[in-house]
LUMNUFI-781632 format. One line per field, with one value per residue: residue number from 1; residue in three letters; x, y, z of N, C-alpha, C in turn. Coordinates in steps of 0.2 Angstrom, whole numbers, padded with zeros to 4 digits. Each point is the difference from the previous one (the first is absolute). Layout:
// LUMNUFI-781632
k = [NUM,...]
r = [ALA,...]
nu = [X,...]
nv = [Y,...]
nw = [Z,...]
cau = [X,...]
cav = [Y,...]
caw = [Z,...]
cu = [X,...]
cv = [Y,...]
cw = [Z,...]
This chain:
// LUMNUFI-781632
k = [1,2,3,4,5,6,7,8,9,10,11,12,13,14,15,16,17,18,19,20,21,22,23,24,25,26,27,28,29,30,31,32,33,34,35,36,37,38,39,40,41,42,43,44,45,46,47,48,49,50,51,52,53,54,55,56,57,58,59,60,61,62,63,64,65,66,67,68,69,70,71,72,73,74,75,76,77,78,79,80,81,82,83,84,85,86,87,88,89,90,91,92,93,94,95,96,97,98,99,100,101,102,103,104,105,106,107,108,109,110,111,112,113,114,115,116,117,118,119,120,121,122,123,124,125,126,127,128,129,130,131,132,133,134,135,136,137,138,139,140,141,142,143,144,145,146,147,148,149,150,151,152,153,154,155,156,157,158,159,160,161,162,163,164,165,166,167,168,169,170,171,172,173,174,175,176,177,178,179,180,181,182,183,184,185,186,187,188,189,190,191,192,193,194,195,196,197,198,199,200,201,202,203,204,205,206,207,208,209,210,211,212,213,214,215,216,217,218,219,220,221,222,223,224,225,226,227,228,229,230,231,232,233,234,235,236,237,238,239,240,241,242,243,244,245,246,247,248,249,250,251,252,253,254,255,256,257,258,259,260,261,262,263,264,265,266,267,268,269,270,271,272,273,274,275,276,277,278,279,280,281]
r = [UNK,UNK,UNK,UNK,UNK,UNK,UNK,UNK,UNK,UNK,UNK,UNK,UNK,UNK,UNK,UNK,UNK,UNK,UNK,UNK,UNK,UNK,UNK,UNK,UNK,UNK,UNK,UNK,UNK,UNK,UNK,UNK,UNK,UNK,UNK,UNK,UNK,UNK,UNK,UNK,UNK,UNK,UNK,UNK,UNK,UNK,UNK,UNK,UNK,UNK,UNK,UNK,UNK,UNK,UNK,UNK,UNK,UNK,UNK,UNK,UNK,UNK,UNK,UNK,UNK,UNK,UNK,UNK,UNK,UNK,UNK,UNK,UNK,UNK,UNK,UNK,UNK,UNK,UNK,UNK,UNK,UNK,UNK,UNK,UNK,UNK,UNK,UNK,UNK,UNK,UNK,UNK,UNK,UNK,UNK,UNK,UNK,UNK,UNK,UNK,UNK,UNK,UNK,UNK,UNK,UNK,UNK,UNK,UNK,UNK,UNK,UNK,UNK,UNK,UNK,UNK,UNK,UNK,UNK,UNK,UNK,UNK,UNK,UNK,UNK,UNK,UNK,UNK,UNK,UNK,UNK,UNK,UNK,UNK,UNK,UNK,UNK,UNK,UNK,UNK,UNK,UNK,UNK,UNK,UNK,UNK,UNK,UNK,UNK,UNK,UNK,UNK,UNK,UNK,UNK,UNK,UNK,UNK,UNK,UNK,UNK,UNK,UNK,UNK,UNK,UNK,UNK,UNK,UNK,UNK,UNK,UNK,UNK,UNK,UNK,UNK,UNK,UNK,UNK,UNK,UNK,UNK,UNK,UNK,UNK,UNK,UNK,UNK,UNK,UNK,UNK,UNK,UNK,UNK,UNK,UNK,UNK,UNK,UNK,UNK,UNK,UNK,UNK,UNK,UNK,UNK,UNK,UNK,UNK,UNK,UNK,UNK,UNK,UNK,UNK,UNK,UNK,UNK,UNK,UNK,UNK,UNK,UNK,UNK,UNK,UNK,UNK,UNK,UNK,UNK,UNK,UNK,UNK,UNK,UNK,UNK,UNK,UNK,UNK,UNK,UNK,UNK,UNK,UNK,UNK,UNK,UNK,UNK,UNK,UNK,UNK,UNK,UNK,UNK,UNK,UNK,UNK,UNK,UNK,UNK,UNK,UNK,UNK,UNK,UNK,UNK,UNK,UNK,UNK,UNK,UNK,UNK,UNK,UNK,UNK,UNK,UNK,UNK,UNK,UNK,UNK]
nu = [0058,-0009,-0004,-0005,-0003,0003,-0002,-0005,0007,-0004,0000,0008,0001,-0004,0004,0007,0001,-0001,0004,-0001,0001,0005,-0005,0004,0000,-0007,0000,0001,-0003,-0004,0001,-0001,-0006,-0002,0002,-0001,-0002,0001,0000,0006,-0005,-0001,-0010,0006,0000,-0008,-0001,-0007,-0001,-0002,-0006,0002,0007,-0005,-0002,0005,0002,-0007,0000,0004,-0005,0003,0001,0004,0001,-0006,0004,0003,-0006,0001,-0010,0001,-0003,-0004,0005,0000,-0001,0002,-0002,0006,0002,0005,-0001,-0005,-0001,-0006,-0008,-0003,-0006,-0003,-0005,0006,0006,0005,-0003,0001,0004,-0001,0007,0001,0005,-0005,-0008,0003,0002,-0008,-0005,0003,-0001,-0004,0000,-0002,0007,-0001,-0004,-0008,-0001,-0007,0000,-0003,0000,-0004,0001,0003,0000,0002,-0008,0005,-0003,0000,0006,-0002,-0006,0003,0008,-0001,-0003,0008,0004,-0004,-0001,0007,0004,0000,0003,-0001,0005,0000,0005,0000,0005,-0001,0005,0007,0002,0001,-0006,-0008,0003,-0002,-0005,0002,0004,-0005,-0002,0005,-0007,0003,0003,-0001,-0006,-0003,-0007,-0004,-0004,-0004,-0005,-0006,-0001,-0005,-0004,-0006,0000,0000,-0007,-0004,0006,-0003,-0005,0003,0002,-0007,-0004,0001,-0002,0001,-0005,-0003,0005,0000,0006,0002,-0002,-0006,-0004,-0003,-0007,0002,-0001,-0005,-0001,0003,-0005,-0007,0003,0005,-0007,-0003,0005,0000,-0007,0004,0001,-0007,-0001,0000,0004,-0001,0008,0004,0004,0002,0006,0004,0006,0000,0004,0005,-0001,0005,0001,0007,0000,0003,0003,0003,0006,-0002,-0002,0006,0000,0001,0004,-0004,0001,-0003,-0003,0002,-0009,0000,-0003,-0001,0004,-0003,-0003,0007,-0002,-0001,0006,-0006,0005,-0002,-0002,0002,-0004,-0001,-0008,-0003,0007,0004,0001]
nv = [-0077,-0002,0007,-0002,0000,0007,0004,0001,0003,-0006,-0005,0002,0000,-0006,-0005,0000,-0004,-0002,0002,0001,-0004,0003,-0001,-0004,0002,0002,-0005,-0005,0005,0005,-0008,-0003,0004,-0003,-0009,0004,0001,-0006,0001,0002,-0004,0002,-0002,0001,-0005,-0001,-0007,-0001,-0004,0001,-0005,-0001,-0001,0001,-0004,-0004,0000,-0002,-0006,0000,0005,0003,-0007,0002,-0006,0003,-0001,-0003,-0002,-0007,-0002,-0005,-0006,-0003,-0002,-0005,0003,0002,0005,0000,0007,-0005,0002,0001,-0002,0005,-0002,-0003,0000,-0006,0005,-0006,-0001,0002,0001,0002,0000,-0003,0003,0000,-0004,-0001,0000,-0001,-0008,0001,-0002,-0004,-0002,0003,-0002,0007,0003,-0001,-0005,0004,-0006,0001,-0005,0003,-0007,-0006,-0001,-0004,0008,0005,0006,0003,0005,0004,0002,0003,0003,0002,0001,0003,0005,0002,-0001,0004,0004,-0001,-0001,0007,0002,0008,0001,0005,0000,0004,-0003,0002,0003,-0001,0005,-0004,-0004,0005,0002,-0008,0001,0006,-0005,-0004,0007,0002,0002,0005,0000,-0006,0004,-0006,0006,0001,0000,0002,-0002,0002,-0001,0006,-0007,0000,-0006,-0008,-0001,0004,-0003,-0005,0005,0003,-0007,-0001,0005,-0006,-0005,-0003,-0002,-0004,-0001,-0004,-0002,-0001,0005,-0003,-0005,-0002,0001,0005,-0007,0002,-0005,0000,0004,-0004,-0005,0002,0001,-0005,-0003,0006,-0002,-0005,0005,0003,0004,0003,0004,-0004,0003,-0004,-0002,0005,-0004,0004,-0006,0004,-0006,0005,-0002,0002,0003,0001,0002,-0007,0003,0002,-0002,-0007,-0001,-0004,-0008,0002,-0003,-0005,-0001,0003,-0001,0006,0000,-0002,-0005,-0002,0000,-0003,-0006,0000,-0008,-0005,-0003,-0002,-0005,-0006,-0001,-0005,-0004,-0006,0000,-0003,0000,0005,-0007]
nw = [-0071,-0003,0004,0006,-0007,0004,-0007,-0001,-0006,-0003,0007,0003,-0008,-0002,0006,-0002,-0007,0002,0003,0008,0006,0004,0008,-0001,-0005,0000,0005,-0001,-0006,0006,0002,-0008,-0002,0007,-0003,-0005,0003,0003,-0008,0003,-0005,-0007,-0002,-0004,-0003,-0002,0001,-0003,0002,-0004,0000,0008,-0004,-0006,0003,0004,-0009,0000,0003,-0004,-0003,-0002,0000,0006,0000,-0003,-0006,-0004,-0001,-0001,0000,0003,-0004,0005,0000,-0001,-0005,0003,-0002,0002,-0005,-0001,0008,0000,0006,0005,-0001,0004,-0001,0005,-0002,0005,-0003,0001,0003,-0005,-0001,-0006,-0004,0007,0000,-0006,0003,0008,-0002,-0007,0008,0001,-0008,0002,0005,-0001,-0001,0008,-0004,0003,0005,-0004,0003,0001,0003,-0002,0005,0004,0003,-0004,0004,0004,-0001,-0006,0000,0007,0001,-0006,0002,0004,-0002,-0002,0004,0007,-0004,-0003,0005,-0004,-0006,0000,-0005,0006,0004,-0005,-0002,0004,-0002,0006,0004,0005,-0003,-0002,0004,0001,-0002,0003,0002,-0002,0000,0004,0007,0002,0007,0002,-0004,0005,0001,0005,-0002,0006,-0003,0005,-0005,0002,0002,-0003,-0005,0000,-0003,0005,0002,-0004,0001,0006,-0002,-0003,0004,0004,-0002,0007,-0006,0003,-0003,0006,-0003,0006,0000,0003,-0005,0006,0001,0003,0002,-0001,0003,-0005,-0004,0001,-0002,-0003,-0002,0001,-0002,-0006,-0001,0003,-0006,0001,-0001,0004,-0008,0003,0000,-0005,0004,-0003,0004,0000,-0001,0000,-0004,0005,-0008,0000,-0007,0000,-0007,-0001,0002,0000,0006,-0003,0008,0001,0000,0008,-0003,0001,0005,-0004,0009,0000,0003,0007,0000,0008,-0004,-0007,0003,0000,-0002,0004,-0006,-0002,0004,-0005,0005,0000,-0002,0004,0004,-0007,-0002,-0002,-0003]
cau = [-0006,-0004,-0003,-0005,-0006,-0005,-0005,-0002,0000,-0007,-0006,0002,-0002,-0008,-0002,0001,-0005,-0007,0002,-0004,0002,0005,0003,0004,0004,0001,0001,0007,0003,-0001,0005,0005,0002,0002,0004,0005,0001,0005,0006,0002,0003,-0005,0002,-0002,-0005,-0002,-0002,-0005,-0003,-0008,-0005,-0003,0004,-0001,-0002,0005,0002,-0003,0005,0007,0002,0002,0003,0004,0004,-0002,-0003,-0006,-0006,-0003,-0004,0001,-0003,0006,0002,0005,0004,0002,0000,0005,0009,0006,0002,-0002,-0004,0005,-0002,-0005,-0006,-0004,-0009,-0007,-0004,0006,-0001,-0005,0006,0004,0005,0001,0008,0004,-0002,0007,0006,0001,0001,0007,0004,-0005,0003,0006,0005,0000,-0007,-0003,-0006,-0004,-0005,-0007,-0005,-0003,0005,-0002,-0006,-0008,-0005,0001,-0007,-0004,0004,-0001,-0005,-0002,0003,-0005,-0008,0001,0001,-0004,-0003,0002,0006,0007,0002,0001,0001,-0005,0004,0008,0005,0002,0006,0000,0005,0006,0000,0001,0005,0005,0002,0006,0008,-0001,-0001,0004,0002,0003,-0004,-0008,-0004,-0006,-0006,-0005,-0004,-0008,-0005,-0005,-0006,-0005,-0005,-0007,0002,0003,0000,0004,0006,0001,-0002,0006,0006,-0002,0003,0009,0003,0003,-0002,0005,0000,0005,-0001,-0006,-0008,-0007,-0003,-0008,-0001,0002,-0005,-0003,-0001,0010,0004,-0002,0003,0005,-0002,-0001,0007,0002,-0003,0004,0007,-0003,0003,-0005,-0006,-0002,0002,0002,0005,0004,0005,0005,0008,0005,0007,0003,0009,0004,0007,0004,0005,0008,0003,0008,-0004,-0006,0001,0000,0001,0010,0003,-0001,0009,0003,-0001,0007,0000,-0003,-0008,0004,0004,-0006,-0004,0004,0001,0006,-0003,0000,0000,-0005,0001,0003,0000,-0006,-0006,-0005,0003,0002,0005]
cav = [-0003,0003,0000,-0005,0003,-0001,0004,0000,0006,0003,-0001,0007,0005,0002,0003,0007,0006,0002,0003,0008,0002,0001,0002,-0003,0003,0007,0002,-0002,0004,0003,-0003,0000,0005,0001,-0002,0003,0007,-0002,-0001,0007,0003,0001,-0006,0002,-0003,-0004,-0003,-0003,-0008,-0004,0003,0007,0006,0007,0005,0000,0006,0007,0002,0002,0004,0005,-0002,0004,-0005,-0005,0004,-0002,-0008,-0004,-0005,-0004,-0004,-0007,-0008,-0002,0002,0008,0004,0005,-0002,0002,0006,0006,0002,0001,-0005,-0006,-0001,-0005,0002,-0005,-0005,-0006,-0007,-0005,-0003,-0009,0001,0008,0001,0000,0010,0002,0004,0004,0009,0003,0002,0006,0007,0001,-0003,0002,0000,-0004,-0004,0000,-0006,-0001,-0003,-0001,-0005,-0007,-0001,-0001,-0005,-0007,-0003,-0005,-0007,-0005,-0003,-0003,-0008,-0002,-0003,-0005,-0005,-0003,-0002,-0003,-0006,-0001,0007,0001,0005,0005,0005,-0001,0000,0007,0000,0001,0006,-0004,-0004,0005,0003,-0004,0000,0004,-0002,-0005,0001,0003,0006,0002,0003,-0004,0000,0000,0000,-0003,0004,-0002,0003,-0004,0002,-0005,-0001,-0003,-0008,-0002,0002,0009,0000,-0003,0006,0005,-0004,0001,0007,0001,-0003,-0002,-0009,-0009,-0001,-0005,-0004,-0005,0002,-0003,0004,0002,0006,-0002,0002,0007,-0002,0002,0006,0000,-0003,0007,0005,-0002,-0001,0007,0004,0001,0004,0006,0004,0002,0002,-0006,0002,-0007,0001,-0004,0003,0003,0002,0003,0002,0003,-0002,0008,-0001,0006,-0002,0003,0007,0005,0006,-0001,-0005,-0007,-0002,-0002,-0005,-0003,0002,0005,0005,0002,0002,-0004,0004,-0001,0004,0006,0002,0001,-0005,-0007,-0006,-0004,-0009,-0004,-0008,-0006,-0007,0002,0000,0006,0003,-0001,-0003]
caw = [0001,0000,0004,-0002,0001,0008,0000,-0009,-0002,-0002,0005,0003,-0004,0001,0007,0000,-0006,0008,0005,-0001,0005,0001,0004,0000,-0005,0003,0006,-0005,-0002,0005,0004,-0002,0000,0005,0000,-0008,0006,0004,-0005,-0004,-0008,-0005,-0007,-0008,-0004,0006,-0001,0006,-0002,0004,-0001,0001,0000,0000,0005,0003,-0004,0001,0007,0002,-0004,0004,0007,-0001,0000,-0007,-0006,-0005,0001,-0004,0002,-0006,0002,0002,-0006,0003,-0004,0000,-0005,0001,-0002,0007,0003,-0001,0006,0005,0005,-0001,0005,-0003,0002,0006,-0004,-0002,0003,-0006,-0004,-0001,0000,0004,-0001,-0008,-0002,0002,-0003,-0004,0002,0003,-0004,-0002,0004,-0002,0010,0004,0000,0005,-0001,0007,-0003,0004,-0001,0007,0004,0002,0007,-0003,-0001,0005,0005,-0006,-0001,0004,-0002,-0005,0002,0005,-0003,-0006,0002,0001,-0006,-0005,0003,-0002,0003,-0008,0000,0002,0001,-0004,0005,0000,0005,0008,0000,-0001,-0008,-0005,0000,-0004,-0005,-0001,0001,-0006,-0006,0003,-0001,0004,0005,-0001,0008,0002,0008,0000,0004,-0001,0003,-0001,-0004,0002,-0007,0001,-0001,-0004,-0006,0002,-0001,-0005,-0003,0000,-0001,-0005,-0003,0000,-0003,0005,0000,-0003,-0006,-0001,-0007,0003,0002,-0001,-0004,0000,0005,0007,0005,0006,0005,0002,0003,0006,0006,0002,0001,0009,0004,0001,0007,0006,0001,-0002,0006,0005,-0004,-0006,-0006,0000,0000,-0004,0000,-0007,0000,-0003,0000,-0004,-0004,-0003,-0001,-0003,-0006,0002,-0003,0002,0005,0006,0006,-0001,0006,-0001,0001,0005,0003,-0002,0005,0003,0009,0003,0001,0005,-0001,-0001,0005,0007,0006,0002,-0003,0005,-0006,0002,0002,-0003,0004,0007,-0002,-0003,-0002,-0006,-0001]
cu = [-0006,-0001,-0006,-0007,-0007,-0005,-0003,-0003,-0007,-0003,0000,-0001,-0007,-0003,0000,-0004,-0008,0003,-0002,0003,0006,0003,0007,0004,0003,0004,0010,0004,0000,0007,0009,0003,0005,0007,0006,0000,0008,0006,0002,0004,-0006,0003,-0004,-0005,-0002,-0004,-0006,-0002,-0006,-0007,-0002,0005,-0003,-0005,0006,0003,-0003,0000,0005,0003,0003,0005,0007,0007,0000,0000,-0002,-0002,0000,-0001,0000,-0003,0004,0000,0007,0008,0000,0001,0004,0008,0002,0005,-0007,-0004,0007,-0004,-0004,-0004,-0004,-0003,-0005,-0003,0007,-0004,-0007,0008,0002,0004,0002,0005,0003,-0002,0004,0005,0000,0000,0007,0004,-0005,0005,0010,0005,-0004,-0008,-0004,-0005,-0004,-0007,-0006,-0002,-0006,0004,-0005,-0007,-0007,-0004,0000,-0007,-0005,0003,-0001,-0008,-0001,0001,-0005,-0005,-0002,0001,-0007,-0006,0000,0004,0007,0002,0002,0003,-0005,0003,0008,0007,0006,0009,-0001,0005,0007,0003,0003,0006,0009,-0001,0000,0004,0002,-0002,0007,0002,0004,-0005,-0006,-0003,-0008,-0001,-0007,-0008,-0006,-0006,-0007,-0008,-0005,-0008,-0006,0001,0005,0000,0003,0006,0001,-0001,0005,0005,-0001,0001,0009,0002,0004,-0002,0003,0005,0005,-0002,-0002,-0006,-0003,-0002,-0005,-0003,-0002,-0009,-0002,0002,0008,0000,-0005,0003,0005,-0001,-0002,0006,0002,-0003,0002,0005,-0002,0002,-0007,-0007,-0001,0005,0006,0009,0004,0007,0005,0004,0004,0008,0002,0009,0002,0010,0003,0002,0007,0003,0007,-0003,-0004,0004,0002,0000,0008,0000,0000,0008,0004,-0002,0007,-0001,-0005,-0010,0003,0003,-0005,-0003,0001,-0003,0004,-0006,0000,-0001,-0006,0000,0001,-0004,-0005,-0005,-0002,0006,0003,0005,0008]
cv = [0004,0000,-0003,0005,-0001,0005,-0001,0007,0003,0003,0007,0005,0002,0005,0008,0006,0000,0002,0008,0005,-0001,0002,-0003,0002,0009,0001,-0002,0004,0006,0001,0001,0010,0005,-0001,0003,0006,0001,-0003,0005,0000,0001,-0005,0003,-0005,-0007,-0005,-0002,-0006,-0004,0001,0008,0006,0006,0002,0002,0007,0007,0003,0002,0004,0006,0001,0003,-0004,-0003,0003,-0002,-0007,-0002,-0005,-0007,-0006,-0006,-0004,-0004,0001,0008,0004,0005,-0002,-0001,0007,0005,0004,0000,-0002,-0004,-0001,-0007,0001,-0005,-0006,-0007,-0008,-0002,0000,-0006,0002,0007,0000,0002,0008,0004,0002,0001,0011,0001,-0001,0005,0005,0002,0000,0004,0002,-0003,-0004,0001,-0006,0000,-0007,-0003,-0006,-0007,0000,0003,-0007,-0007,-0002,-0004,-0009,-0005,-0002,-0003,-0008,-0005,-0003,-0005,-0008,-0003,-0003,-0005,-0003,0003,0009,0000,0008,0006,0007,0001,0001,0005,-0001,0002,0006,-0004,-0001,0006,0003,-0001,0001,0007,0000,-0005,0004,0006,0008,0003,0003,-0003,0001,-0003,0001,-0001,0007,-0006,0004,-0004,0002,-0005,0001,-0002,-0006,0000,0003,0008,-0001,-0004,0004,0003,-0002,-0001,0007,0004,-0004,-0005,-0007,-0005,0002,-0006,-0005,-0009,0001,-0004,0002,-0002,0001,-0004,0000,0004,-0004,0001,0007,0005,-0003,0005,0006,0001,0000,0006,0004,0000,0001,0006,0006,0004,0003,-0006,-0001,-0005,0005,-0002,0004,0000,0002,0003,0001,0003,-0001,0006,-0006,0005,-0006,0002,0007,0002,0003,-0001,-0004,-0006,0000,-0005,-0009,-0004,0001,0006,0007,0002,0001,-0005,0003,0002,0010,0009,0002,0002,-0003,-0005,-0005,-0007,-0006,-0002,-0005,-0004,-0007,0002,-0003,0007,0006,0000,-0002,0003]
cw = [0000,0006,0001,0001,0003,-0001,-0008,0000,-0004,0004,0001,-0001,0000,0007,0000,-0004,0005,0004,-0002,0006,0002,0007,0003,-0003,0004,0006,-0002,-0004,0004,0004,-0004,-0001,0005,0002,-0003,0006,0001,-0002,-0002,-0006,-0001,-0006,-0007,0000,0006,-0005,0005,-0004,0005,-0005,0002,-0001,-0002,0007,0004,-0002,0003,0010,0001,-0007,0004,0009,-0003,-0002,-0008,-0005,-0007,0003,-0006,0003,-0004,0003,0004,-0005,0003,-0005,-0001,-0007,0003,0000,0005,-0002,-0003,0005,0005,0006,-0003,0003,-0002,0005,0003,-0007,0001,0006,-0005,-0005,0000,0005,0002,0001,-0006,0001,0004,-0005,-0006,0003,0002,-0006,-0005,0005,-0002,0007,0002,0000,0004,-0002,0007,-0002,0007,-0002,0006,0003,0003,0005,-0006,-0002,0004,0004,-0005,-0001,0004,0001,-0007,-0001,0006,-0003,-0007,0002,0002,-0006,-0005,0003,-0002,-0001,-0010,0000,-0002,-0002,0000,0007,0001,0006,0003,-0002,-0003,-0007,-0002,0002,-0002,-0009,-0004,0001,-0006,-0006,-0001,-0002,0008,0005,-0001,0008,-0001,0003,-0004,0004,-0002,0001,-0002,0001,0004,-0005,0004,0004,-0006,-0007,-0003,-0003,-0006,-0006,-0003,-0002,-0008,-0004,-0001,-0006,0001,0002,-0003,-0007,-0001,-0005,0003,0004,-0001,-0008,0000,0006,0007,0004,0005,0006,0005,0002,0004,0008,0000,0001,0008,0004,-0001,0005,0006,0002,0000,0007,0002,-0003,-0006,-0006,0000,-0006,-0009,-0003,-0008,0003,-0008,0001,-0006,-0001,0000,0002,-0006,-0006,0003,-0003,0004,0005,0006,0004,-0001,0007,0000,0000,0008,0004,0000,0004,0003,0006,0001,0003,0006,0001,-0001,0005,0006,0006,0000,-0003,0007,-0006,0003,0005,-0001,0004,0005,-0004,0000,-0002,-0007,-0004,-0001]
């Protein structure tokens, strides 16, 4: 089945060929580099994907973990053979993918055995403070609600689908942080220089009254903290899963425990209750 398209790939491109600034990006790769600390292999050949991979590239040149880079653009179609990396990086961009399960498992068949995937993207709590005045105000304005702001997963989702795209040892976490701004427009700025505006293929296509985002501009002022400055939050989940390979951890066969927890933990299993109020059947 086609995935259903939830982004217009021209829009996004444009966005981005103006994109100039990259804090998001910076503090992500920073993070990632940190994260390759605490692997103890080393990866011949690395794949980075994103508009912003050549900056990404030039952050983590030299990391003690990494050796040849090749920066390559996001596409939902991948320009790499199977097996010929030994990671794979998607550079804070996979929550603008149609199809982020298909670019999964084209990386996990770019990855040779026992290859890593590390997928930074933004998660379900981003811009949750924008999202709730703009709907606010929109409503009040026009009676009804239009897509604003793209829809982003919960830890949960995205992490399901590295078991759907099937790679081994699937892990999601999550980290935040929160940028504080002038007003409203301040942060629309900065969302602009990121490249990080509307490009959903059902956007509005014509222009949005001033008077809407003055009224959320107002309702964002009341979230402003002590120095006049108006919160705006970025969840960053992070995917990491291994290409199957020899060697690696399985997990045992449900039944298949030869000792008791009870036992491990060298206490007395206590049964459940049976029956009574408020007890358990």
């Amino acid at each position: 089945m086609t995935p259903p398209r939830l982004f217009d790939a021209a829009i996004r491109a444009a966005r981005m060929a103006r994109a100039h600034d990259f804090p998001l990006h910076d503090a992500a790769a920073d993070e990632l580099a940190e994260r390759l600390l605490e692997v103890n292999r080393s990866f011949r050949d690395v794949a980075i994907i994103g508009h912003a991979a050549p900056a990404w590239a030039a952050r983590l040149a030299g990391h003690p973990r990494i050796g040849s880079i090749a920066a390559l653009p996001e596409a939902e179609t991948l320009p790499l053979a199977p097996g010929s990396v030994d990671l794979v990086i998607h550079a804070l961009w996979l929550h603008w993918a149609n199809d982020p399960v298909g670019v999964l498992v084209q990386s996990r068949l770019a990855l040779r055995p026992d290859g890593l995937l590390l997928a930074p993207l933004l998660g379900g709590r981003t811009l949750a403070e924008l999202r709730a005045v703009l709907a606010e105000a929109e409503a009040a304005e026009t009676g009804g609600l239009s897509p604003r702001v793209a829809p982003m997963g919960d830890i949960r989702d995205l992490g399901a689908l590295l078991q759907r795209a099937g790679y081994a040892m699937p892990v999601a976490d999550s980290t935040r942080l929160t940028l504080r701004y002038r007003d409203i427009f301040h942060l629309m700025r900065d969302l602009r220089a990121m490249g990080e505006t509307n490009a959903m293929a059902g956007r509005l296509r014509r222009f949005t009254r001033r008077g809407l985002f003055a009224r959320a501009g107002a309702l964002y002022a009341g979230l402003a903290d002590a120095e006049g400055r108006i919160p705006a939050t970025f969840e960053t989940v992070w995917l990491t899963g291994w290409a199957p390979g020899p060697g690696q951890p399985r997990p045992l066969r449900p039944g298949s425990a030869r000792m008791r927890l009870a036992d491990a933990l060298g206490t007395r299993e206590q049964p459940l209750p049976r029956g009574g109020d408020g007890e358990s059947p």
